[in-house]
C-alpha positions in Angstrom: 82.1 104.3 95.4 84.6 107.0 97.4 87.9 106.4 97.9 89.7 108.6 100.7 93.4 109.5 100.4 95.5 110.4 103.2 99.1 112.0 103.2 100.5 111.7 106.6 103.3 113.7 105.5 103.9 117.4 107.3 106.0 118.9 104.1 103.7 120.3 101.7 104.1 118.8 97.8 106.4 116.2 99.2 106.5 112.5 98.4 103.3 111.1 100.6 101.2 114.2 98.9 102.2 113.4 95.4 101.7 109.1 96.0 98.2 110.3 96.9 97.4 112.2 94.0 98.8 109.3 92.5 96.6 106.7 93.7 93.7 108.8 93.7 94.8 109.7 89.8 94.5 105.7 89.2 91.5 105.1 91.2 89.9 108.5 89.1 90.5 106.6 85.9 89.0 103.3 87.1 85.6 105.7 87.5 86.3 105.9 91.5 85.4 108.9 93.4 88.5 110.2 95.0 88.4 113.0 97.8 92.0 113.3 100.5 93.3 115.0 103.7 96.5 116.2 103.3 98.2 116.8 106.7 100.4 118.9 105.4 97.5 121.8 104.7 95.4 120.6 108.0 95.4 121.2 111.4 94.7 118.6 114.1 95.1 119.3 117.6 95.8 115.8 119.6 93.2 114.1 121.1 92.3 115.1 125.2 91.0 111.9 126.3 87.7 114.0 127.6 85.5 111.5 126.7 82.3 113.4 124.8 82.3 111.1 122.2 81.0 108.2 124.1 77.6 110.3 123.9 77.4 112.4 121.2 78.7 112.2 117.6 80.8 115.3 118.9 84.3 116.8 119.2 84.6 119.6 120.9 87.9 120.5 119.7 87.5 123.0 116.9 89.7 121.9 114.3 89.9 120.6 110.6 88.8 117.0 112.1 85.6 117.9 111.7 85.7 118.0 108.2 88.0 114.9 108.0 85.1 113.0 110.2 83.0 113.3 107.2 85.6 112.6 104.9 85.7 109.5 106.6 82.5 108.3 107.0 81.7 109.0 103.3 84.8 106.7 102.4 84.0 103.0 101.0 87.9 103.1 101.0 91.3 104.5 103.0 94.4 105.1 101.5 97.2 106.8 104.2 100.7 107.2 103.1 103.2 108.2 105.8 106.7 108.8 105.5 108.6 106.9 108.3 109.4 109.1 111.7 111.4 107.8 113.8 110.2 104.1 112.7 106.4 104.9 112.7 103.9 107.6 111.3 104.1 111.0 111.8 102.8 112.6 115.1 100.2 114.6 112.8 98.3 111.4 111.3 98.5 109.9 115.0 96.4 113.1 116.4 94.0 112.0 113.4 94.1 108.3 114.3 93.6 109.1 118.1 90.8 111.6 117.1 88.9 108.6 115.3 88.3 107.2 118.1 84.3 109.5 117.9 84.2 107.4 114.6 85.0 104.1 116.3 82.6 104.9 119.8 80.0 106.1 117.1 78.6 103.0 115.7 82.2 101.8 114.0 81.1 103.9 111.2 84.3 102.5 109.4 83.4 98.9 110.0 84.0 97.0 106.7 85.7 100.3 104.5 88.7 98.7 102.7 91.8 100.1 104.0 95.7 99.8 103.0 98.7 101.2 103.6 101.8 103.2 102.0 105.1 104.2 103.6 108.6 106.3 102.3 111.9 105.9 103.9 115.1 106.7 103.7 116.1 103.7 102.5 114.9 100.0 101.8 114.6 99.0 104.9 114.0 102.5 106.8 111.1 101.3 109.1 108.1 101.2 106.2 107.1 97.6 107.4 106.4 99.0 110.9 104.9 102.2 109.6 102.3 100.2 107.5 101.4 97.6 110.6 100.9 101.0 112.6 98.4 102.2 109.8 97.5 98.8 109.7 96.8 98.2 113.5 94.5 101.7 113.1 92.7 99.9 110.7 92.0 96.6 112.1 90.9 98.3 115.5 87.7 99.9 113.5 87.1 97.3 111.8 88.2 97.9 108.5 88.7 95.1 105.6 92.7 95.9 105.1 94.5 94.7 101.5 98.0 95.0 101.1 99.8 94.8 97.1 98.6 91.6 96.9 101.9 89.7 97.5 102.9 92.1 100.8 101.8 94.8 103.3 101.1 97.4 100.8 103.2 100.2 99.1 106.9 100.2 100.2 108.9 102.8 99.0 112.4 104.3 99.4 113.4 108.3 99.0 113.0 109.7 96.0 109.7 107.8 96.2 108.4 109.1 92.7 111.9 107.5 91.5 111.9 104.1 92.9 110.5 102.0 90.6 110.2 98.7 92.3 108.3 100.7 95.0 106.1 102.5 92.4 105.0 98.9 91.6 103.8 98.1 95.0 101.8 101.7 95.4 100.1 100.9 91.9 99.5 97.3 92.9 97.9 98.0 96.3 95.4 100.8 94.9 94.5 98.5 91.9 93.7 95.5 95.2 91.7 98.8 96.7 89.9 99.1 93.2 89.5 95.1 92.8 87.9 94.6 96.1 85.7 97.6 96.4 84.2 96.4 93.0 83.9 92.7 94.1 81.9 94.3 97.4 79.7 96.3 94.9 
């Protein structure tokens, strides 16, 4: 079973890329296969709302979401980390969310994936809650099965993520629920 990482986070090496390789590390040693999209090395143009999708498992914006609609597809489970902009995701994992919508209009081909959620900010309570329910809320429209750490939403983490503990714990409790109930649905 495949499990997709996504850093949401525009800054090359920063904190979301480095809680995906991560998660991906611990999913890799629990003899998951691990793949990612890193915004930070892709280029997605927003979606334009033109509609081709409807009829054809087709985009015909030339971009690296082609390669990310694979990515997706082949997923049994979606991990996005986002650091918190202006109380939400980043404006580069929203052009992939909005460009989804082919996956969604295509036969939900993410219907039943497992799906959770991570989120950095500035400090405890920097906006991560509403970060994850936006990740969340992407998840739940296509369908998806989403886990959080088992206690709460999912991974919740303050700057320097990689040096908050208590926030470490929730990112390795929420891929080891990702692990858990991938190999429960085995």
């Amino acid at each position: 079973m495949k499990i997709l990482g996504i850093s949401a986070s525009p800054n090359k090496g920063g904190s979301n890329d480095k809680l995906i390789e991560k998660v991906l590390g611990i999913a890799k040693n629990r003899d998951f296969e691990v793949d990612s999209v890193l915004m930070s090395s892709s280029k997605i143009a927003p979606c334009t709302a033109c509609g081709m999708c409807r009829y054809e498992e087709i985009c015909p914006i030339d971009d690296d979401m082609q390669q990310v609609y694979r990515k997706l597809k082949d997923a049994d489970a979606i991990v996005v980390s986002s650091p918190v902009y202006f109380g939400t995701v980043t404006a580069q994992v929203k052009a992939l969310f909005d460009r989804s919508v082919l996956s969604r209009r295509q036969d939900f081909q993410l219907k039943n994936k497992v799906g959770a959620a991570l989120a950095v900010g500035g400090s405890r309570n920097g906006g991560q809650e509403k970060t994850i329910q936006t990740i969340h809320d992407w998840m739940h429209i296509h369908g998806m099965i989403v886990v959080g750490d088992g206690g709460h939403f999912g991974g919740i983490l303050q700057k320097p993520a990689l040096d908050d503990v208590e926030g470490m714990q929730t990112v390795v409790d929420t891929i080891n629920k990702v692990c858990d109930v991938l190999e429960k649905m085995k």
